[in-house]
C-alpha positions in Angstrom: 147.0 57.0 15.8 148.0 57.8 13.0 145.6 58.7 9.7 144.3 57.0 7.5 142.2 58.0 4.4 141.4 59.7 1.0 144.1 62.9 0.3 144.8 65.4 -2.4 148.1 65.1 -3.1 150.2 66.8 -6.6 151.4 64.2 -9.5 155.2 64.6 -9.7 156.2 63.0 -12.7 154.5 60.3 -15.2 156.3 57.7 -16.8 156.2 54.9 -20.2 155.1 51.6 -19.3 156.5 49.2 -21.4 154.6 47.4 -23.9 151.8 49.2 -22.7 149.8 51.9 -24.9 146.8 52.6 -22.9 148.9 53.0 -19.6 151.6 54.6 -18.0 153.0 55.1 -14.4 153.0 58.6 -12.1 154.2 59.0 -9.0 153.1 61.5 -6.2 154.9 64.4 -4.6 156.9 63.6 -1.3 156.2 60.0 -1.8 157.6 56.9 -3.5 154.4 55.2 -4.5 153.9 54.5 -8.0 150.3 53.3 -9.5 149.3 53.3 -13.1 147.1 55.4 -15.0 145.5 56.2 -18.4 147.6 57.3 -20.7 147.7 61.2 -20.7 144.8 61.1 -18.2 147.1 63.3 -15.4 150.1 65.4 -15.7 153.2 66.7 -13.3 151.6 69.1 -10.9 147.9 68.2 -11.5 146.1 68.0 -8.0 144.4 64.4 -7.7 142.5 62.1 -4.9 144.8 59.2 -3.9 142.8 55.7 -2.2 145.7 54.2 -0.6 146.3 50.8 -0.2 143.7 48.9 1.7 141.3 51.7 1.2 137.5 49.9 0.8 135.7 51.6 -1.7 132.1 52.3 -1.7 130.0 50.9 -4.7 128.7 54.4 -5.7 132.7 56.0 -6.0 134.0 52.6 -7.9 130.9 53.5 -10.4 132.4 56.5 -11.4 135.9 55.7 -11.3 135.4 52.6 -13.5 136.4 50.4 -10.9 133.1 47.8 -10.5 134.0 44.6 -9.8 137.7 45.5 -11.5 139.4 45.7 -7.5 140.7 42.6 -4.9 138.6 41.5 -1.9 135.7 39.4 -1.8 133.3 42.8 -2.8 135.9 43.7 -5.2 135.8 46.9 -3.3 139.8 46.9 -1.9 142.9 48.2 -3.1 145.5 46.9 -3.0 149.6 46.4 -5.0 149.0 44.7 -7.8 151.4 44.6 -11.2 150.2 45.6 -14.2 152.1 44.7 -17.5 155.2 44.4 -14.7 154.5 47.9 -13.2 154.1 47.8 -9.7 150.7 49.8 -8.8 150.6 51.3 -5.4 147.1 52.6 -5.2 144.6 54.7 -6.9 144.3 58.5 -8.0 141.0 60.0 -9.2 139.7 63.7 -10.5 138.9 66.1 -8.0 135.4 66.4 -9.6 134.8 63.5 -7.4 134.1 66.3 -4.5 131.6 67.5 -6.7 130.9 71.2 -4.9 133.1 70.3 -1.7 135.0 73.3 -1.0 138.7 73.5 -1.9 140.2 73.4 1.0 138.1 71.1 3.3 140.3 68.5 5.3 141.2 65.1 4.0 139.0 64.0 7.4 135.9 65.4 5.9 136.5 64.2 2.2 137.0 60.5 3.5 134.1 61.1 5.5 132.1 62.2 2.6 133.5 59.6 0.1 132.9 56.8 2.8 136.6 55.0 2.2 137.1 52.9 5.4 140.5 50.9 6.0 140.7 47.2 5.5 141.6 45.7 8.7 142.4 42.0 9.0 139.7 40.3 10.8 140.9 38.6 13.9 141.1 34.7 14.2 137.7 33.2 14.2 136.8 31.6 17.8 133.7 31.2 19.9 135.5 31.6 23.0 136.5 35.2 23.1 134.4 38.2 22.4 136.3 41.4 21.2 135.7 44.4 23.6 137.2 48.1 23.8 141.0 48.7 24.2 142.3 49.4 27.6 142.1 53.0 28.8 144.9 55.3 27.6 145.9 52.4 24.7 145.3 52.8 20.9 145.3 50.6 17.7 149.0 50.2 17.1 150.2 52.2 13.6 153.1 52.6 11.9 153.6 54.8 8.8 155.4 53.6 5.3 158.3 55.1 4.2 157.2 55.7 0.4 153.8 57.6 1.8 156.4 59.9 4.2 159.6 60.6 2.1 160.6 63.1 4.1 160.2 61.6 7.3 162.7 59.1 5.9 165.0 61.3 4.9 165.0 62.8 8.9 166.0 59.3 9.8 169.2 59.0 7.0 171.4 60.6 9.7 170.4 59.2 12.4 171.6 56.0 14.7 168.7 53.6 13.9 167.2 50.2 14.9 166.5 48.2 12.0 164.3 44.9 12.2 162.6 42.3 10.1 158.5 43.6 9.4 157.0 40.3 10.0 153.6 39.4 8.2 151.1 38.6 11.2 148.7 40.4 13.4 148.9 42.9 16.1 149.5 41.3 19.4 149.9 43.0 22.2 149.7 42.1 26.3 148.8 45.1 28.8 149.0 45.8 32.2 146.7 48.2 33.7 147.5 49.4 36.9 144.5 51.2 38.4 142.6 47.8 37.8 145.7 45.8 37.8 144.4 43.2 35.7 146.2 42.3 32.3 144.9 42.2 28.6 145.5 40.6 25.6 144.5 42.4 22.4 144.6 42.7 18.9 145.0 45.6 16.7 141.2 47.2 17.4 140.5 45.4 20.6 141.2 43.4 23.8 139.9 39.8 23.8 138.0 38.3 26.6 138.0 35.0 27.0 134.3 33.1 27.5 134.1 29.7 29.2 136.0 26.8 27.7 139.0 26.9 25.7 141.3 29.8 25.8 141.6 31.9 22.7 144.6 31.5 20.7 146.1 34.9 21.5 145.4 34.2 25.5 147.3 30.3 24.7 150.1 31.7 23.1 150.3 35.0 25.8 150.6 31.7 28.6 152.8 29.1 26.8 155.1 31.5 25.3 155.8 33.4 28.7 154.5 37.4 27.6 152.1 37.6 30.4 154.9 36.6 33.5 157.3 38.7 31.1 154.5 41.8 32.0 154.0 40.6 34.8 157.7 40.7 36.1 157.8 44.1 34.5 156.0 45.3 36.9 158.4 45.2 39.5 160.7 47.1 37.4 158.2 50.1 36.6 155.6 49.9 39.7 152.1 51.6 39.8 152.7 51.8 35.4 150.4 50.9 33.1 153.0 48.7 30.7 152.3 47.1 27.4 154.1 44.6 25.3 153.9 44.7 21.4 154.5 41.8 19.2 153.7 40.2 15.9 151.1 37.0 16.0 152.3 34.8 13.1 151.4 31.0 12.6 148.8 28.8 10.7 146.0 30.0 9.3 147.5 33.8 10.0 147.6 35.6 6.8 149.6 33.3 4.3 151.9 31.8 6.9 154.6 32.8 4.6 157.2 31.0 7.4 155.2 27.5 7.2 154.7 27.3 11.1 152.3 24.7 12.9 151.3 26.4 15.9 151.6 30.1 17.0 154.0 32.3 17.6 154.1 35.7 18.9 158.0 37.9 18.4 157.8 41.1 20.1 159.0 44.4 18.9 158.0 47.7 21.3 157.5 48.5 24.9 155.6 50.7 26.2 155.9 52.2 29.7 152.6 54.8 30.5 152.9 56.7 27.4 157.1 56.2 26.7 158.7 53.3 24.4 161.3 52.0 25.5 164.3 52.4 23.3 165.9 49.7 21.5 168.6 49.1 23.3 166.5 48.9 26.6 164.0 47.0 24.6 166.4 44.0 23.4 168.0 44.5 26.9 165.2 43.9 28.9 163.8 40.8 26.4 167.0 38.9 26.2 167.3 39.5 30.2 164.0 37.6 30.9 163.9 34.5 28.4 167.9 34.1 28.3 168.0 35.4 24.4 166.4 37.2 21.5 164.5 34.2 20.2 161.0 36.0 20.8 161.9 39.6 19.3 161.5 39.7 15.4 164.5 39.6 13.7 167.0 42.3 14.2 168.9 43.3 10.9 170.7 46.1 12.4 171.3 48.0 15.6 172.6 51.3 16.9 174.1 52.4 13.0 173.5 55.0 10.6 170.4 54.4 8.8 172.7 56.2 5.1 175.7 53.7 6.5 173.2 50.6 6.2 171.6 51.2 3.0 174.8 51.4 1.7 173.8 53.2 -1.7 170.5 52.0 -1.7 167.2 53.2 -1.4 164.5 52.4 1.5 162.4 50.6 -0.6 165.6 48.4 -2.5 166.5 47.6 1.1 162.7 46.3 2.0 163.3 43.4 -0.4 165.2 40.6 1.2 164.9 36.9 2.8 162.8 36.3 6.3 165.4 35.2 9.3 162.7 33.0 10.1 162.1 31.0 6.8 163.7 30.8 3.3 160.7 33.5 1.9 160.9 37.0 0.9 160.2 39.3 3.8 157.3 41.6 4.0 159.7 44.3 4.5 161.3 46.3 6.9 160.9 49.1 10.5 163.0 52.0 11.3 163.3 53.3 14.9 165.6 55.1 16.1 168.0 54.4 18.8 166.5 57.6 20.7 162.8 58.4 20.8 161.8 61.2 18.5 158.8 63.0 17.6 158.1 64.5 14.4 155.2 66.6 13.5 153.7 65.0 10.8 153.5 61.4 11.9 154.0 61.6 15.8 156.2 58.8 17.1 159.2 58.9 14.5 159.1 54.8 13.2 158.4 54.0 9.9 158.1 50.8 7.9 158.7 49.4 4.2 156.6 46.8 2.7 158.6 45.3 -0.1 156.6 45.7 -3.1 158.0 43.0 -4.9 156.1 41.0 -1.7 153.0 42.7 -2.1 152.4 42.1 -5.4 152.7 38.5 -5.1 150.3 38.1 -1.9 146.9 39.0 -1.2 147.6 40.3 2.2 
């Protein structure tokens, strides 16, 4: 899973906001974020704390940053993008003095730990039918890291055959198969959901009527005695802002995961067009199988994040990178990443 949390990371440049005399933008070393700042309050190569987005804030650290009441949420506790006098700000940087005696080099871990920053997480969809219990053995909240946070992660992938698909705005959905108890799941993000008496919950409805648990469940045939899960993005009413104006639910499904190996994307697509007769349940594809430097085409990562949805006449929440072959890479494990448009994230609430 990957990390998330408070780090020390080096300013690498600042920058003149216009029309703006008590601000200015910085930006962070190996990373495309910008945020604002005072004026003058940091300089290139000064070493700071940086809150990323959704970072929840604990009342006592907002005190001495300055911050009381002044962030988004309903505690006014979270960051997130916001503009200010036009400038895109991509979280928050504070003085080391914030450690007060921590020593110097003591893990980020331990200073998130000690700061008590927790991650905003997207609560699931209220019902009285389910309860939320632990994940399946061997199964982990599904992460993906961001392009601007890992520059050089992105700049592994330039060369490299990639898939590239629509980053839908949603929640985690996901349908397992657990072969020691064979019995199948349906989770969100944190948890599997177990259904109660009465009416399904909606993730269980839409796993039925749309087909993903026979589409495991006919998996299984393929990889026998495998654990196998099927990832996909929950999007409909009342989920998030419903940016593509649906009625009902929908789940579009975007990873599979055999035991502990994904399934490429070309097996992936393969193996989903194969079962329902198209690719009407993966998320849109914008590209397959090409050079990730060939499709941006001049541009950078985060100018190609900003676009129109496939599904409705919106701007997208962005954009994932995989590439055609599975890769590791030492610094974020599983080599995928992911753009949220800015330009999108300043103008929701998500």
């Amino acid at each position: 899973m990957a990390f998330f949390g408070v780090t020390k990371e080096t300013i690498a440049s600042t920058f003149p906001i216009e029309n703006a005399d008590a601000i200015e933008g910085a930006t962070l070393e190996g990373s495309t974020f910008e945020f604002v700042i005072k004026k003058g309050q940091f300089k290139k190569g000064d070493i700071v704390l940086y809150f990323p987005i959704d970072s929840l804030i604990p009342e006592w650290v907002l005190e001495k940053l300055g911050l009381v009441g002044r962030l988004s949420g309903k505690n006014k506790n979270r960051v997130k993008t916001v503009r200010l006098r036009e400038q895109i700000s991509q979280g928050i940087v504070a003085n080391l003095t914030l450690l007060e005696n921590m020593p110097a080099n003591t893990a980020d871990e331990k200073i998130t730990e000690f700061l008590g920053v927790e991650k905003y997480d997207i609560p699931p969809i209220p019902c009285q039918n389910a309860q939320l219990i632990q994940l399946p053995i061997g199964l982990s909240a599904y992460d993906i890291e961001g392009a601007d946070r890992y520059v050089e992660v992105a700049e592994v992938l330039m060369p490299q055959l990639v898939e590239i698909t629509e980053k839908l705005e949603g929640q985690n959905f996901s349908v397992t198969y657990a072969s020691s108890e064979d019995k199948i799941y349906v989770n969100q993000r944190n948890f599997s959901i177990q259904s109660t008496e009465g009416e399904l919950h909606e993730f269980w409805n839409v796993a039925e009527k749309k087909g993903i648990i026979k589409f495991v469940e006919s998996l299984k045939q393929t990889y026998p005695g495998k654990n196998i899960t099927v990832y996909g993005e929950f999007i409909g009413s009342r989920v998030q802002s419903n940016i593509y104006k649906l009625k009902g639910f929908e789940v579009k499904l975007f990873d599979i995961k055999i035991n502990h190996e994904w399934l490429s994307p070309d097996i992936r697509q393969t193996t989903i067009e194969k079962y329902f007769g198209n690719l009407e349940n993966h998320v849109p594809i914008l590209a397959t199988n090409i050079i990730l430097k060939e499709w941006l085409n001049g541009k950078s990562i985060v100018e190609a994040s900003n676009g129109i949805s496939k599904l409705h006449k919106t701007p997208r929440e962005g954009i994932v990178i995989k590439p055609m072959t599975e890769v590791r890479h030492n610094k974020v494990g599983r080599l995928v990443i992911k753009q949220r448009d800015p330009i999108y994230l300043s103008k929701t609430n998500n």
